[in-house]
N, C-alpha and C positions, 0 to 999 in steps of 0.2 A: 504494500500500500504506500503510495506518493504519500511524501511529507506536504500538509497543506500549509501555504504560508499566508499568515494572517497578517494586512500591513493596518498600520493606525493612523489617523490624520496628525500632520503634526498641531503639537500643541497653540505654538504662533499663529499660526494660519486660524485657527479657530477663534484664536481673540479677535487678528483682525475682522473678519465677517462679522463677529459682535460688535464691533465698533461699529463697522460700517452700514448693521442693522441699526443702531441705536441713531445714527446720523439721520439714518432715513424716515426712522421715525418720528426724530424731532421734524424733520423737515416736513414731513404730515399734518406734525400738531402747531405748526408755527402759525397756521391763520387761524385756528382757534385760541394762540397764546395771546397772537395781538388784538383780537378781538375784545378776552376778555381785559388785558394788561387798558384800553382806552375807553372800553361800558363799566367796568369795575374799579379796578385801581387808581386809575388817573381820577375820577370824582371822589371816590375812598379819599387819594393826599390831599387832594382840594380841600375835600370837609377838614382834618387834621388840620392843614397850616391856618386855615380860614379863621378855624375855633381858637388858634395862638394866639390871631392878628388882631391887630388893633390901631386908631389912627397915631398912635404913638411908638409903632414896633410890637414888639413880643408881649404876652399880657396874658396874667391869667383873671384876669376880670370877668372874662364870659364864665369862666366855670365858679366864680365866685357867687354870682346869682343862684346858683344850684342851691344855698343855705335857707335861700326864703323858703317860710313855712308854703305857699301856693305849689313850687314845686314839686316839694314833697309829697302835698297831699294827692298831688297827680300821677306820680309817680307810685304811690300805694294804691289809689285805686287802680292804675291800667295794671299793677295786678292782682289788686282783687279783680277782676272782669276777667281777667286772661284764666285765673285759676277756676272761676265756677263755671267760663264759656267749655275749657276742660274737661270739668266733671261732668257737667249735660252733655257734653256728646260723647263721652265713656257709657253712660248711663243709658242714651240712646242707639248708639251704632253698635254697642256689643250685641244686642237682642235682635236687632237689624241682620246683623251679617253671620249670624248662626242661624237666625231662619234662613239667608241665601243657602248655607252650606246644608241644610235638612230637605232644603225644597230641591224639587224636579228639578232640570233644565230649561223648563217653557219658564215655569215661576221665578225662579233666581234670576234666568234674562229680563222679566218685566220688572222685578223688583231692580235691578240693577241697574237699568231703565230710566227709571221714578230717580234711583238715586244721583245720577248722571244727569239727567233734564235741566237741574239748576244752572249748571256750567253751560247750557246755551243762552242763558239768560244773564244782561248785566247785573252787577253787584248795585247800582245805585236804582237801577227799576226795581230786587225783589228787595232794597230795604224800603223804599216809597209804595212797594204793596205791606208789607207790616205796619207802614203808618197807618194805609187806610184799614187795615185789621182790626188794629191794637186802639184805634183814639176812642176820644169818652162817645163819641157816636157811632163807634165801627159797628161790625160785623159782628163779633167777638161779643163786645157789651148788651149789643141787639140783642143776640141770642141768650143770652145769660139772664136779661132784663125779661124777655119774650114767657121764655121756661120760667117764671120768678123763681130765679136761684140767688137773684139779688136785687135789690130794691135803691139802686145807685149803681152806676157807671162806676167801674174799677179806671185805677190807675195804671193803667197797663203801657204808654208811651210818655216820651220825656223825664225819664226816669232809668234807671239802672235795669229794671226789670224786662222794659222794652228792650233796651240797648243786647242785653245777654241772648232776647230772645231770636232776633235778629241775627247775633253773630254766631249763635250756635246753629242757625239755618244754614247762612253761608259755612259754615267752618267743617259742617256735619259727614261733608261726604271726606274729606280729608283726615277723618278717623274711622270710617265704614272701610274703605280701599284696602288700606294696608291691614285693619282686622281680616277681610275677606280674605286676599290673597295667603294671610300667615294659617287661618284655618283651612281653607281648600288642602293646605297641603299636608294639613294632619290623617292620618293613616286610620281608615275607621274600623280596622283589622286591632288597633288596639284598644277601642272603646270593648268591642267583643268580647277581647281578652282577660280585660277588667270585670265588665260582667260574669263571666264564666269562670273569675279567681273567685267569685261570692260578692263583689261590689253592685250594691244600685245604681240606679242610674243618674241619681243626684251624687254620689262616689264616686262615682267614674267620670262624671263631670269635672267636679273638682280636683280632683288627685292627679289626673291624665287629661282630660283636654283643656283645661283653662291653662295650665304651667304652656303646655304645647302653644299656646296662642297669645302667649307673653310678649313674644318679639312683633308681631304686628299690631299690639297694644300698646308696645311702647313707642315703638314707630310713629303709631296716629297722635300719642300724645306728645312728645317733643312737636309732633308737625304744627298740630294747632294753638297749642301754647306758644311755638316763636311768633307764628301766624299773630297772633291778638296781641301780641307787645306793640304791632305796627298797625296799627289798625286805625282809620281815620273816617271814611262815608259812615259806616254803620253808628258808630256811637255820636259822629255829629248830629245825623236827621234824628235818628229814634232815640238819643237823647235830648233835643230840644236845645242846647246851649249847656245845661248844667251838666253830665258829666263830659269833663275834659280830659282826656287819655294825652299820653305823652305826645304824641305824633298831632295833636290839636294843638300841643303847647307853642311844639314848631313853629308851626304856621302862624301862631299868635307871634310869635318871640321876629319871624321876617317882617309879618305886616304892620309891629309898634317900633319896630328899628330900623335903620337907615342905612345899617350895614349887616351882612351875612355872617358874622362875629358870634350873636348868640342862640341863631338859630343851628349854626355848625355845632356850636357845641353842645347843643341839646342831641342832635344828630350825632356825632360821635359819643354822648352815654348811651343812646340807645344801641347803637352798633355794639356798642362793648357790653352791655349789660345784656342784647341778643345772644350772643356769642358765649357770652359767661354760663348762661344760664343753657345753650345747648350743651357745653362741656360737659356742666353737672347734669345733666338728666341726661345725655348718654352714659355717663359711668354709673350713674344710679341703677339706671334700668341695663346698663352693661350690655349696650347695641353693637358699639364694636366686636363684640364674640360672637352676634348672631350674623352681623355681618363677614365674618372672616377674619376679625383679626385689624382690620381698615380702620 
């Protein structure tokens, strides 16, 4: 039997092709890099040097207004609003999208449907139909008034309670999504399994498919939580003027000044206190594992 001779590539040669993959790569990614380096970045520095600047030079005067009590209190409600618009669509899209995951395929497409139809519709039309809902003559009080289940018009707009109801409309299907997709792909071979170790079906719930459907739970809630930190149509109309979210403060902070000074740096806390708060509620919810490790 002939000796077979096994030759190897040499080792050099293999770096170079890596290099020269790696070149060709960037050279792929370069009109997405400058894309984003002048939609991103270059207004990113703008806001940064804008917020330093002052008609005197360098200044940290814009972030000294941060002390007054108005800001603060604005600054605690857009998160009290951000954390209960949260809880309402936890509380509404988990039950939502475990019914898609039990239903047929004709049901699950029409529910899915229903839950998708918003996003063909603007953000400032369905909050100006919750006006017409929610006001002391709406829809809403009609009926309430009609059935005497109340004997007075509720306060349901210009007020916090409209504003949440509103945002968790808009916000609802951006925690439905990522529940649906992280349960679809749970294995129903091991709800069975559970059952058939002696578990109910309220045990088997709990112990095996809730843990299983963590990661698209946590997904939807970082999404909608950074979501409502910037949130500005909804709580302006369906709050009426009295609640002010950070991103209303902006606006206030360009239209009472003369310079871009302290409205930048209203814009660079929220960038950083967005940012902050994604950090901590990825390692809370520890999405990078579900993600791979990213």
């Amino acid at each position: 039997m002939s000796e077979q001779i096994i030759s190897y590539p040499n080792q050099s040669a293999l770096q170079v092709d890596e290099r020269r993959e790696d070149r060709r790569n960037l050279l792929l990614m370069a009109p997405a890099l400058v894309m984003m380096t002048v939609v991103i970045l270059v207004p990113i520095g703008w806001l940064f040097f804008m917020s330093f600047w002052g008609e005197n030079g360098f200044t940290l005067e814009h972030y000294q207004r941060m002390s007054h009590p108005g800001y603060r209190l604005t600054f605690i409600r857009t998160f009290q609003i951000s954390v209960l618009v949260t809880i309402m669509s936890v509380l509404l899209g988990y039950p939502v999208a475990y019914l898609m995951t039990k239903s047929s395929p004709r049901v699950a497409s029409i529910i899915m449907m229903c839950v998708l139809l918003p996003f063909w519709t603007s953000i400032l039309v369905r909050t100006y139909a919750w006006l017409i809902l929610l006001q002391r003559r709406g829809i809403i009080n009609g009926w309430l008034m009609d059935a005497e289940l109340i004997d007075r018009p509720l306060r349901l707009v210009h007020n916090m309670t409209g504003t949440v109801i509103g945002m968790t409309h808009i916000l609802l299907p951006f925690m439905i999504l990522p529940l649906y997709s992280s349960m679809k792909a749970i294995d129903g071979d091991l709800l069975k399994a559970a059952r058939n170790a002696g578990a109910t079906p309220s045990q088997a719930f709990r112990q095996v498919f809730l843990p299983l459907s963590v990661p698209g739970l946590a997904a939807g809630i970082v999404v909608v939580f950074v979501l409502c930190l910037g949130f500005y149509i909804t709580p302006e109309i369906l709050g009426g003027g009295r609640i002010v979210m950070w991103s209303k403060q902006i606006q206030n902070a360009v239209t009472l000044h003369a310079t871009w000074g302290p409205a930048s740096a209203l814009g660079v806390v929220l960038l950083v206190v967005t940012l902050g708060t994604l950090w901590i509620m990825t390692r809370i919810f520890r999405i990078n594992r579900f993600l791979g490790g990213l």
